[in-house]
C-alpha positions as CSV (number, residue, x, y, z in Angstrom):
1,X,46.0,13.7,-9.8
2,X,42.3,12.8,-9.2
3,X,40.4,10.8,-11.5
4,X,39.0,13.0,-14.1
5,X,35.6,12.7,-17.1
6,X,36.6,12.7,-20.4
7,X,34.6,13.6,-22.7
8,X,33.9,13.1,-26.1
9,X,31.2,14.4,-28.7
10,X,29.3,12.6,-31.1
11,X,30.9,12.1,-34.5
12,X,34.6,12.5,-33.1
13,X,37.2,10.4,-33.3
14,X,37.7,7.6,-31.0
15,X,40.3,9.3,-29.3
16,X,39.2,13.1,-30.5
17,X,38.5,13.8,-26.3
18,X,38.8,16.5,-24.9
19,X,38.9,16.8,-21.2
20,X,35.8,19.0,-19.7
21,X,36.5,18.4,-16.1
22,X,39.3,17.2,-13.9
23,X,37.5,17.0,-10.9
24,X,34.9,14.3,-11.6
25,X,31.3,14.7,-12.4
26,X,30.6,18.6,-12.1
27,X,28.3,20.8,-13.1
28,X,29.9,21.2,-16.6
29,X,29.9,17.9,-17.2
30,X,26.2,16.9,-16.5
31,X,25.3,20.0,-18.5
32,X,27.2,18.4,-21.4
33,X,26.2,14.6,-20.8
34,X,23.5,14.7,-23.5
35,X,25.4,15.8,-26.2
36,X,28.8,13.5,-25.2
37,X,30.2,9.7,-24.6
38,X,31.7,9.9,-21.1
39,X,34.5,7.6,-20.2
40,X,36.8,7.7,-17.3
41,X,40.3,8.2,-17.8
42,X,42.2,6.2,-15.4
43,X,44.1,8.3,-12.5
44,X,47.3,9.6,-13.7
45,X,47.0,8.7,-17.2
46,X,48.4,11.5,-19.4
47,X,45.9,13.3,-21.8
48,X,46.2,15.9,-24.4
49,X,45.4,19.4,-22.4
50,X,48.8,19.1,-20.7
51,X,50.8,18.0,-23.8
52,X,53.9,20.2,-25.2
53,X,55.8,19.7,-27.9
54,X,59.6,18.8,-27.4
55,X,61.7,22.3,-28.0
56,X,64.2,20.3,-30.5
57,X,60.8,18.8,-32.1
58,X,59.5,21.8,-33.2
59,X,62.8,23.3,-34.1
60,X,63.6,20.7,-36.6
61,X,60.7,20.3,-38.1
62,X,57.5,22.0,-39.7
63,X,53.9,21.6,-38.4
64,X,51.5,19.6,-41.1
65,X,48.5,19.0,-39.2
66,X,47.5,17.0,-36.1
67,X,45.4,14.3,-36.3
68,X,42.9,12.7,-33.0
69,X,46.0,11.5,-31.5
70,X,49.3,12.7,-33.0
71,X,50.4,16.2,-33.9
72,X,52.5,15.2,-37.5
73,X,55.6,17.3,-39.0
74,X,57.3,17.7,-41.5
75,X,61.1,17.0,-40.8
76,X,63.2,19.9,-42.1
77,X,65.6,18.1,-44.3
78,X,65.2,18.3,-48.2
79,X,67.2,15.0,-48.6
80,X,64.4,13.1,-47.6
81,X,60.6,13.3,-47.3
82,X,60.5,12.6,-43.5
83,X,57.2,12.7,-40.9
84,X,57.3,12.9,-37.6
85,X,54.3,11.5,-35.5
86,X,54.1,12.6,-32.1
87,X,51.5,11.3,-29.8
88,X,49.7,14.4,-27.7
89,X,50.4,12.8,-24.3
90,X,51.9,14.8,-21.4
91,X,55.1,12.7,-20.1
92,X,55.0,9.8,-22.5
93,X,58.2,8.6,-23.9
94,X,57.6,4.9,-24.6
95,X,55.3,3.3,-26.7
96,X,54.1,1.0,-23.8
97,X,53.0,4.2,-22.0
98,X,50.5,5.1,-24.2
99,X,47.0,3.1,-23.5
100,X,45.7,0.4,-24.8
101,X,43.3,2.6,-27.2
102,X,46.1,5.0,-27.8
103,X,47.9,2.6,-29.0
104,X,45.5,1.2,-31.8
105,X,45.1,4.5,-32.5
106,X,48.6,5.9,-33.0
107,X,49.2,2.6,-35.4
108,X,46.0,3.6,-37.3
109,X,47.6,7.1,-37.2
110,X,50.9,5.5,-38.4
111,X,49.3,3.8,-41.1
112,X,47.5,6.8,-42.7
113,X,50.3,9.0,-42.6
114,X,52.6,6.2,-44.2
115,X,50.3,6.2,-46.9
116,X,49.9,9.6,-47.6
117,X,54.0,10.2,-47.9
118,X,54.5,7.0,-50.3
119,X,51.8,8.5,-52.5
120,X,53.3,12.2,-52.1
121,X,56.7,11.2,-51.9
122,X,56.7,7.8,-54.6
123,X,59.3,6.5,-53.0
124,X,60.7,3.1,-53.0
125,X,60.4,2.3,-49.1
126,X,59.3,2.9,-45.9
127,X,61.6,3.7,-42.7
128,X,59.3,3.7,-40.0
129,X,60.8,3.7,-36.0
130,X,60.7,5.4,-32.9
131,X,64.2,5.7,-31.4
132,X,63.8,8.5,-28.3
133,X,67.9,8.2,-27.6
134,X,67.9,12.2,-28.7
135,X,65.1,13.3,-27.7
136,X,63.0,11.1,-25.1
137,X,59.3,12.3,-26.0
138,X,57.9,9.8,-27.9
139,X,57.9,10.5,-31.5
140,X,57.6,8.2,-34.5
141,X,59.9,8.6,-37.5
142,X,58.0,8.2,-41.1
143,X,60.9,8.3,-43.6
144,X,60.6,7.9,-47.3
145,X,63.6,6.4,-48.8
146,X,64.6,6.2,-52.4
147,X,67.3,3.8,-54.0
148,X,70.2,5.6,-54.4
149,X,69.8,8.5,-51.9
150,X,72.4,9.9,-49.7
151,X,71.9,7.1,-46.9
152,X,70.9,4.1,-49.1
153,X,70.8,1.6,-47.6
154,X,72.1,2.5,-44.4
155,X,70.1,4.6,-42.1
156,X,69.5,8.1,-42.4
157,X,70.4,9.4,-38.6
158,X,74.0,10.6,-38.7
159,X,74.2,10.6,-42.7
160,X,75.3,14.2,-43.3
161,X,74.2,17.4,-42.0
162,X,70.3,17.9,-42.7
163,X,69.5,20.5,-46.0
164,X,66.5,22.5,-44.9
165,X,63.8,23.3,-47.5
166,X,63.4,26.4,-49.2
167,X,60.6,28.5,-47.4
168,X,57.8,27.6,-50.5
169,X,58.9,24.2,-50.7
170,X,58.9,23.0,-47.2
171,X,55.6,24.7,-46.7
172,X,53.9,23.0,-50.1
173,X,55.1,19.9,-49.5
174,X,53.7,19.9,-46.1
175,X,50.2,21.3,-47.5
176,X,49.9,18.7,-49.9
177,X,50.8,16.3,-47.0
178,X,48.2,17.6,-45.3
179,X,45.8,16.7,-47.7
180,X,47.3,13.1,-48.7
181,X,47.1,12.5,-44.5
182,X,43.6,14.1,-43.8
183,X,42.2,11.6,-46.7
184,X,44.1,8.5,-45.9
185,X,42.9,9.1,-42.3
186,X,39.0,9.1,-42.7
């Protein structure tokens, strides 16, 4: 793949790019220079426009929002409040594959959204990892825990068969998610 502009407008993120032209420096793109921050993303690199969410992914889970960097959901299992933070990469399955920006940026990311579901959630701990032995996309797992619930203490992968939400409850808790996220990511 050649090396391609990125480009990103004033005001976004530091990783809110969006990819104008893949072939380097055409007409597009020096119509846009005024208005953008160009930086070159390094051949082969994988960026957002060729991302796709893992079919298993979005089948066990419920979309929240997406964030510069991550898409979040919501995992689909009323036992425990449960994120999922998935970087918008093409072909990344380890955290080491992600640049060096993308990775400050999916910890920020990490942070904000581990924030947001203690303050949702109130629970009593944080499970935070990224495993990949399922399902090789990277992904990482943002699980509130409680004292006392169906896994304590052990881990919650292979405790039980998951309980999905109610339609109205899986939706409102992710809204208000949404909103906890959104704020604790400004």
């Amino acid at each position: 793949m050649p090396q391609g502009i990125w480009m990103q407008r004033k005001g976004e993120g530091v990783n809110g790019c969006r990819l104008f032209d893949r072939d380097g420096g055409g007409a597009a793109a020096r119509r846009l220079y005024s208005a953008a921050i160009i930086k070159r993303r390094p051949a082969g690199e994988p960026h957002m426009s060729d991302f796709t969410l893992d079919h298993r992914l979005a089948g066990d889970s419920l979309a929240v929002l997406d964030l510069d960097l991550c898409t979040v959901r919501l995992m689909n299992d009323a036992r425990y409040p449960w994120l999922l933070l998935v970087p918008k990469r093409a072909g990344v399955t380890e955290l080491v594959d992600l640049g060096a920006d993308d990775r400050l940026r999916l910890i920020e990311e990490i942070a904000g959204a581990s924030k947001a579901l203690k303050a949702v959630s109130g629970c009593d701990k944080l499970n935070v990892g990224a495993l990949g032995n399922m399902v090789p996309q990277l992904h990482v797992h943002i699980v509130a825990r409680f004292v006392g619930d169906a896994a304590w203490p052990g881990p919650v992968w292979g405790s039980g068969a998951a309980e999905p939400y109610a339609p109205d409850s899986g939706r409102d808790l992710a809204e208000r998610l949404a909103q906890a996220i959104a704020g604790a990511n400004r």
